[in-house]
N, CA, C and O atoms as a GROMACS GRO file, in nm:
protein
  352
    1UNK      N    1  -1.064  -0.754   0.250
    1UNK     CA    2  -1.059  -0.709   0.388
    1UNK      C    3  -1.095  -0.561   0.391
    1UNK      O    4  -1.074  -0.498   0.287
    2UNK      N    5  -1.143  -0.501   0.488
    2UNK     CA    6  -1.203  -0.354   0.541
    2UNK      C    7  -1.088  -0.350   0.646
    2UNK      O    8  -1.013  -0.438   0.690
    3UNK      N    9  -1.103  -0.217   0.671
    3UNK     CA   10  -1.039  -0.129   0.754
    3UNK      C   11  -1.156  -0.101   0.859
    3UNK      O   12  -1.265  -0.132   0.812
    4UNK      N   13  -1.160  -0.059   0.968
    4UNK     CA   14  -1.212   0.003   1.051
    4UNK      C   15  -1.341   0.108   1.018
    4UNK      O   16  -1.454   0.123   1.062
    5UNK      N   17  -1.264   0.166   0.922
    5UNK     CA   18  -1.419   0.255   0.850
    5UNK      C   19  -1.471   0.190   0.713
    5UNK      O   20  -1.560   0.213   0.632
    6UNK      N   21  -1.400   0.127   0.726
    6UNK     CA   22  -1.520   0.040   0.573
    6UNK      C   23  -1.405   0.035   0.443
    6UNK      O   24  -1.424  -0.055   0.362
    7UNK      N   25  -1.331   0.093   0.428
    7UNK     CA   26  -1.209   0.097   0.335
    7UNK      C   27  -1.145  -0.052   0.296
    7UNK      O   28  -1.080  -0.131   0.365
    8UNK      N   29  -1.193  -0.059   0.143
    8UNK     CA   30  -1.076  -0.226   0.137
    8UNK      C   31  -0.945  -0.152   0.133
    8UNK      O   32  -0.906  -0.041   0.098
    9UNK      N   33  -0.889  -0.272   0.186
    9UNK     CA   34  -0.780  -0.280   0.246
    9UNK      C   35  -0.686  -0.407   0.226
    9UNK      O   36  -0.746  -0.514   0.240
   10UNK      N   37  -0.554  -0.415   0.198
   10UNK     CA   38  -0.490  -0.561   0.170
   10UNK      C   39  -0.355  -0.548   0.236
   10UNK      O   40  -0.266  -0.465   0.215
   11UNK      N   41  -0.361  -0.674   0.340
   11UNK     CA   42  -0.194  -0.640   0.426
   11UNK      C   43  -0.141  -0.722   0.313
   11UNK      O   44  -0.206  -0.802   0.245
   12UNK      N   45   0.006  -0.688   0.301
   12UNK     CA   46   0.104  -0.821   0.279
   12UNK      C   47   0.208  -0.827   0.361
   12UNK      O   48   0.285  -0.732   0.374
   13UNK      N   49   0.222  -0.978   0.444
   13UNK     CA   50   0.312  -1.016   0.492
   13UNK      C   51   0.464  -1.023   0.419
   13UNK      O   52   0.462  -1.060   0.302
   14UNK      N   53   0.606  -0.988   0.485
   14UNK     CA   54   0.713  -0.993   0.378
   14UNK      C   55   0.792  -1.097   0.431
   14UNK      O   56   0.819  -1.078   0.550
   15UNK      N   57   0.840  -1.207   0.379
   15UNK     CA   58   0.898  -1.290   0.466
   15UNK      C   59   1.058  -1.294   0.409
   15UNK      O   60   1.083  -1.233   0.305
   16UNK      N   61   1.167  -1.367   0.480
   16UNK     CA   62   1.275  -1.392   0.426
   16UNK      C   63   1.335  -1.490   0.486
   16UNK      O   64   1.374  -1.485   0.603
   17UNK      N   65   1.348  -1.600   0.400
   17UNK     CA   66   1.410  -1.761   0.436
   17UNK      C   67   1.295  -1.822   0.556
   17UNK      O   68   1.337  -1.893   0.648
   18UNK      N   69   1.169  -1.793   0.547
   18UNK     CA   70   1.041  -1.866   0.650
   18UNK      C   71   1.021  -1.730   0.754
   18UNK      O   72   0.946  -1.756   0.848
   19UNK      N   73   1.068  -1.615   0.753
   19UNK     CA   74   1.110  -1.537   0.877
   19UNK      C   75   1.051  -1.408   0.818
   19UNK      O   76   1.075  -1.345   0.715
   20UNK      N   77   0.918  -1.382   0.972
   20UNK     CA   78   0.879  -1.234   0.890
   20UNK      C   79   0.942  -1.145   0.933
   20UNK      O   80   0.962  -1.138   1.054
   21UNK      N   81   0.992  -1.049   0.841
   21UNK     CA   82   1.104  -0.981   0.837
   21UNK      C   83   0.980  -0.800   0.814
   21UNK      O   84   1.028  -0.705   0.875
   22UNK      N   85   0.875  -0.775   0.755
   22UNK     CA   86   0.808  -0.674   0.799
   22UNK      C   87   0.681  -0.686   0.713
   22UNK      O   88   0.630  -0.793   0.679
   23UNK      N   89   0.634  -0.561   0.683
   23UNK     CA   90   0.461  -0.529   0.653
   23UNK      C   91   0.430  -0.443   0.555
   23UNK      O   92   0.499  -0.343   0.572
   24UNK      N   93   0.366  -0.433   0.466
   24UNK     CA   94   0.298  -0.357   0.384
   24UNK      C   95   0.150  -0.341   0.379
   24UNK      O   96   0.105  -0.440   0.320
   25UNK      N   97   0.047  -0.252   0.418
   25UNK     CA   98  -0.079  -0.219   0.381
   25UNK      C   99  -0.110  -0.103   0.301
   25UNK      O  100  -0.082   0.016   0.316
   26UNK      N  101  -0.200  -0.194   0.176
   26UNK     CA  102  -0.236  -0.059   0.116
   26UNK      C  103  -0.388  -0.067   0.109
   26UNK      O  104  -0.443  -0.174   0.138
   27UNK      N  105  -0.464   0.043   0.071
   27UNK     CA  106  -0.604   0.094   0.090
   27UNK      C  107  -0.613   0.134  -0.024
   27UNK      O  108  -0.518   0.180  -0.088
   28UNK      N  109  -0.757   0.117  -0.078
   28UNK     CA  110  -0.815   0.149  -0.230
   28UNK      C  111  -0.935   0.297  -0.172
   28UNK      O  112  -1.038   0.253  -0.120
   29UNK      N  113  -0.931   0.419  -0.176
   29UNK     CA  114  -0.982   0.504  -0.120
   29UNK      C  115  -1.006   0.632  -0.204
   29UNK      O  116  -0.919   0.630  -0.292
   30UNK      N  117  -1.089   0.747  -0.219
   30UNK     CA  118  -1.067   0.877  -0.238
   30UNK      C  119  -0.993   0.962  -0.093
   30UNK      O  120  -1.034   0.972   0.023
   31UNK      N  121  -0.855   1.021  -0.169
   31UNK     CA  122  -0.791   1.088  -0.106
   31UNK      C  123  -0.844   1.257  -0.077
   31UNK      O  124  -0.818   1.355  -0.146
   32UNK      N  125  -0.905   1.252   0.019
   32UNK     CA  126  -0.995   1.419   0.027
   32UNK      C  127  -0.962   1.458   0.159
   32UNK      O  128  -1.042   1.538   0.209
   33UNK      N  129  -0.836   1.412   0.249
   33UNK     CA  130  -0.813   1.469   0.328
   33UNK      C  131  -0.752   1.624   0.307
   33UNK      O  132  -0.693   1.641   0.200
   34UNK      N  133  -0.760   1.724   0.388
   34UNK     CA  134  -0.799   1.842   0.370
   34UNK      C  135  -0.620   1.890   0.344
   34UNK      O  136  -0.580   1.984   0.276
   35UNK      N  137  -0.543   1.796   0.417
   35UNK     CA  138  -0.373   1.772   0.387
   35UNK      C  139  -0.290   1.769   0.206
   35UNK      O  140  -0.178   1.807   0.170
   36UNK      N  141  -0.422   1.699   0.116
   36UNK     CA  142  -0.419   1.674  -0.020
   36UNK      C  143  -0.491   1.758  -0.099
   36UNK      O  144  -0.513   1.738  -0.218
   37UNK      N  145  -0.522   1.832  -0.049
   37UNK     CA  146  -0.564   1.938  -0.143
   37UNK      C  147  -0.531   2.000  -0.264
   37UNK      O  148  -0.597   2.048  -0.356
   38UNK      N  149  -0.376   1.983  -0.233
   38UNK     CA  150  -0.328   2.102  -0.357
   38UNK      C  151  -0.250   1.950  -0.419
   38UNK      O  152  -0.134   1.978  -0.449
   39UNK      N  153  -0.279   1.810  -0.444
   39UNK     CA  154  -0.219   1.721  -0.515
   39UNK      C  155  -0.303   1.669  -0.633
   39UNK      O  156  -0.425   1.679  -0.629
   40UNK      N  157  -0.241   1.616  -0.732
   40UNK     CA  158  -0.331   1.574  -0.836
   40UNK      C  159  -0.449   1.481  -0.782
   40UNK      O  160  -0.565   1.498  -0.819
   41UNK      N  161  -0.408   1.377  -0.688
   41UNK     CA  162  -0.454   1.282  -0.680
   41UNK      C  163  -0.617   1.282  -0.589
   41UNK      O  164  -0.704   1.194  -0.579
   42UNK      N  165  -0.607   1.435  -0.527
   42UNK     CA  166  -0.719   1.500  -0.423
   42UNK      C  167  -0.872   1.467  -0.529
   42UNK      O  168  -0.911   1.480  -0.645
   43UNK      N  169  -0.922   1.411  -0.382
   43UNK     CA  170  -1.052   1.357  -0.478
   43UNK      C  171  -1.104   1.296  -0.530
   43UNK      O  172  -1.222   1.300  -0.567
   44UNK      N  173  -0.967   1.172  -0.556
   44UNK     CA  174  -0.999   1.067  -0.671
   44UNK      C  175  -0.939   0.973  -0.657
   44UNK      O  176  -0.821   0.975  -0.621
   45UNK      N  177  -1.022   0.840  -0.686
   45UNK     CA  178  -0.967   0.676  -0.653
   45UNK      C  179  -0.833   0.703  -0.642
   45UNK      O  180  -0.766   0.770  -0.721
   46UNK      N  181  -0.794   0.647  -0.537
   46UNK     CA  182  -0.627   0.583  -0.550
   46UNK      C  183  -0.588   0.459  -0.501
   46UNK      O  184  -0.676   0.375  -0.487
   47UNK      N  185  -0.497   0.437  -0.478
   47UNK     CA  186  -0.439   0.316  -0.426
   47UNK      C  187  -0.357   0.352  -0.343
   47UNK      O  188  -0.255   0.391  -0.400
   48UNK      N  189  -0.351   0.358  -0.232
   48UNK     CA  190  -0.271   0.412  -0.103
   48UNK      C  191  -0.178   0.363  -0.021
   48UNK      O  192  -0.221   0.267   0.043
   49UNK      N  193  -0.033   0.402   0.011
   49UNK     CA  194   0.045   0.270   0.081
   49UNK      C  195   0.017   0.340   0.195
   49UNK      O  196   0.047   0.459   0.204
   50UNK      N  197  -0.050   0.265   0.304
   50UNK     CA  198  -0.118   0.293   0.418
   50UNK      C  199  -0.012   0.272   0.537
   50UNK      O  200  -0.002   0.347   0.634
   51UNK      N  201   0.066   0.152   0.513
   51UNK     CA  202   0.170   0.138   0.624
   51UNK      C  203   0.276   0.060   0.543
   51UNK      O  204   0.243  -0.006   0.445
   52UNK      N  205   0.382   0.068   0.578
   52UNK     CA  206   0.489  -0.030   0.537
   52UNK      C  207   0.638  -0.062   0.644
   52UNK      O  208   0.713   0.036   0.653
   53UNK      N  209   0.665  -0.143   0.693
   53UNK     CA  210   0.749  -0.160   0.818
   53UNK      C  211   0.882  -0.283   0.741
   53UNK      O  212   0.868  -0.395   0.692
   54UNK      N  213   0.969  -0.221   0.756
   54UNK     CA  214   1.071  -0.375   0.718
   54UNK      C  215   1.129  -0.361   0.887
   54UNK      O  216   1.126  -0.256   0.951
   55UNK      N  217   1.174  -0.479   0.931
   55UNK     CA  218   1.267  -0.517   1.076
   55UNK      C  219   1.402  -0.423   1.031
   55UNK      O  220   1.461  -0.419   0.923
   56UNK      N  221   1.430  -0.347   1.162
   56UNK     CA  222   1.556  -0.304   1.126
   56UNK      C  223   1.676  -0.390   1.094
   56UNK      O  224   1.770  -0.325   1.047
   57UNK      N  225   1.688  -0.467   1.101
   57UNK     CA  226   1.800  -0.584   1.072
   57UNK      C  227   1.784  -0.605   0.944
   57UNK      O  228   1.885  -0.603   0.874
   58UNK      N  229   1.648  -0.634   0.879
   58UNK     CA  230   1.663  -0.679   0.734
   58UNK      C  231   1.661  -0.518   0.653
   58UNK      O  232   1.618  -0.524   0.538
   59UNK      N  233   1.687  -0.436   0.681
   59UNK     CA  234   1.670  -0.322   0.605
   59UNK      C  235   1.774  -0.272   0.508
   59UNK      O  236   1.887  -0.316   0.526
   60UNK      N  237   1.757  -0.197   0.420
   60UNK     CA  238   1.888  -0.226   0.298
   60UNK      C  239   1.919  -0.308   0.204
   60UNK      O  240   2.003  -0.286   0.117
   61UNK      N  241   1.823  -0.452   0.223
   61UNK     CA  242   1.878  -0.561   0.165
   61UNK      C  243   1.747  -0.578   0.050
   61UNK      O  244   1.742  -0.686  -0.009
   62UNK      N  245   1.650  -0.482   0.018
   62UNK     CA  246   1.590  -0.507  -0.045
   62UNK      C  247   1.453  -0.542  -0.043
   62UNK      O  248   1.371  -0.526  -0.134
   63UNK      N  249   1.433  -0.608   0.109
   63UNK     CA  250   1.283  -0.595   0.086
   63UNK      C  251   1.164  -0.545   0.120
   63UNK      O  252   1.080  -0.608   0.183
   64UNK      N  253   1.151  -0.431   0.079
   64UNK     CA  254   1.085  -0.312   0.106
   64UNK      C  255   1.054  -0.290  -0.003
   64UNK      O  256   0.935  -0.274  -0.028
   65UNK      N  257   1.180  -0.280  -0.135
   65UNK     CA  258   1.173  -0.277  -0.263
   65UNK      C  259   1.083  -0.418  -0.345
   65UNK      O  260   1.009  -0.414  -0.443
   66UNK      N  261   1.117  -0.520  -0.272
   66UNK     CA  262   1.000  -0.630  -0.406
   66UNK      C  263   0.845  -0.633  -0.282
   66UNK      O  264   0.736  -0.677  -0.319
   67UNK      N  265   0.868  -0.583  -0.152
   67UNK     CA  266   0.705  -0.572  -0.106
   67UNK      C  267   0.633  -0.476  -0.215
   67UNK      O  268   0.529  -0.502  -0.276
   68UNK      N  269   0.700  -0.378  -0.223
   68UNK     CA  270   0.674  -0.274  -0.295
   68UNK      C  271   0.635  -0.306  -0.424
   68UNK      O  272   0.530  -0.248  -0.450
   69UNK      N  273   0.683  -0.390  -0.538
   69UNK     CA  274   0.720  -0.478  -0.607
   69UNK      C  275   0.611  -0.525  -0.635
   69UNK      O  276   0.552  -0.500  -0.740
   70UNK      N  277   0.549  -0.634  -0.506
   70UNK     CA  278   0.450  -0.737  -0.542
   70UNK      C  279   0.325  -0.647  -0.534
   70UNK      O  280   0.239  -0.677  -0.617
   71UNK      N  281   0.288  -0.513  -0.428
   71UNK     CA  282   0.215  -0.453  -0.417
   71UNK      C  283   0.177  -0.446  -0.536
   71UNK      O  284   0.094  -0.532  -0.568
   72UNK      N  285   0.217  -0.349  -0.644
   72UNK     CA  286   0.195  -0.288  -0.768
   72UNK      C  287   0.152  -0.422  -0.881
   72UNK      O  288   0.077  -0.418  -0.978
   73UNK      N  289   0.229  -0.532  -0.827
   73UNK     CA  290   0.119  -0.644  -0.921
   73UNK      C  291   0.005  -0.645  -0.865
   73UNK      O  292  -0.092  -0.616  -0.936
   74UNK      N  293  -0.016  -0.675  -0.733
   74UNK     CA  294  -0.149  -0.682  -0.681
   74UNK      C  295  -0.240  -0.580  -0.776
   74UNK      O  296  -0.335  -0.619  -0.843
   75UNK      N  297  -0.197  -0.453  -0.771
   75UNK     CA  298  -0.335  -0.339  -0.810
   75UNK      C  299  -0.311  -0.340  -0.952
   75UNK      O  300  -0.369  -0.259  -1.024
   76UNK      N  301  -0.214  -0.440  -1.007
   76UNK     CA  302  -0.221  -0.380  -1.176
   76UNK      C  303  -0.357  -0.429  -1.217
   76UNK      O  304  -0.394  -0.393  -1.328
   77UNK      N  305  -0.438  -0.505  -1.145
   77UNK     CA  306  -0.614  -0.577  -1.200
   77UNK      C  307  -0.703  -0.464  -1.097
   77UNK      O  308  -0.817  -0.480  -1.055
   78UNK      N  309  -0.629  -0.371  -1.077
   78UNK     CA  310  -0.744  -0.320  -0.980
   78UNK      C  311  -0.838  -0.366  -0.896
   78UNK      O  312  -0.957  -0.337  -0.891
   79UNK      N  313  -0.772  -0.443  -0.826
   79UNK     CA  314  -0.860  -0.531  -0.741
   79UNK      C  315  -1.028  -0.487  -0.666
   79UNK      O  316  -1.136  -0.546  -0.660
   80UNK      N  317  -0.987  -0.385  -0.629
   80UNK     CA  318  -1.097  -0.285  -0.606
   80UNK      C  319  -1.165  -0.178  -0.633
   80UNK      O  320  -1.252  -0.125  -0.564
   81UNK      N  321  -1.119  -0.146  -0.748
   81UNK     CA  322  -1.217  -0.092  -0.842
   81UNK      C  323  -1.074   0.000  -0.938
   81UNK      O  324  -0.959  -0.034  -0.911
   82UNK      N  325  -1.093   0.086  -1.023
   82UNK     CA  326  -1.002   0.181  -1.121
   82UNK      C  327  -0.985   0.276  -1.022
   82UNK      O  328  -1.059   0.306  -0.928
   83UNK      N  329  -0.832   0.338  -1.069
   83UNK     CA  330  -0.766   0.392  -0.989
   83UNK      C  331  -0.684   0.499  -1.124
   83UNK      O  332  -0.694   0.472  -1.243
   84UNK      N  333  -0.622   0.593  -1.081
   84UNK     CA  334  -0.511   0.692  -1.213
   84UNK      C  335  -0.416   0.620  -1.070
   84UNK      O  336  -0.398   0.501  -1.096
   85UNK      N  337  -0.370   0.647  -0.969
   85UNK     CA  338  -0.329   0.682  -0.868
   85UNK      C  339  -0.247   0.565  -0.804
   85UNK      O  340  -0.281   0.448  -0.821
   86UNK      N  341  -0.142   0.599  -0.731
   86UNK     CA  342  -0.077   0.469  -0.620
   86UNK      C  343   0.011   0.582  -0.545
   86UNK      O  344   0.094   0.628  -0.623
   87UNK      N  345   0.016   0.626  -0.451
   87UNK     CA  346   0.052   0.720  -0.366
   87UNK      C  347   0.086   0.682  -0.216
   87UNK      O  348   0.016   0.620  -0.136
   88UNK      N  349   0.199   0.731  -0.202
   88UNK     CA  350   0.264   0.711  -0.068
   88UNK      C  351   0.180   0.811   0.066
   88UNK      O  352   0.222   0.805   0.182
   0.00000   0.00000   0.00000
């Protein structure tokens, strides 16, 4: 999937007992906004958590932590190309 400007991009839905409970998107991108400048990561492939939402009701209980979780399996093959990087 793309983003709006051309950026892959991968939502994951988070569910709990059939019930979506919130959201994770991350983006495979060079970080060169003018905000990242003074970070290691300025400049160079990363893997980006672009949005992440849990329902306030399910919050605390954890899953935010295995979205988070499954994210980082997703990019351990680099799905979209090599990365040093995974940045909030």
């Amino acid at each position: 999937m793309l983003n709006a400007d051309g950026i892959p991009a991968a939502p994951i839905a988070i569910y709990a007992n059939g019930v979506a409970v919130g959201f994770l998107m991350y983006i495979y991108d060079t970080l060169d906004h003018e905000s990242f400048e003074n970070k290691d990561f300025y400049g160079k492939k990363s893997y980006f958590i672009w949005h992440i939402m849990i329902d306030k009701s399910y919050q605390g209980k954890g899953y935010g932590k295995l979205a988070f979780e499954k994210m980082l399996m997703d990019i351990e093959n680099m799905p979209y190309g090599e990365a040093e990087y995974v940045t909030l």
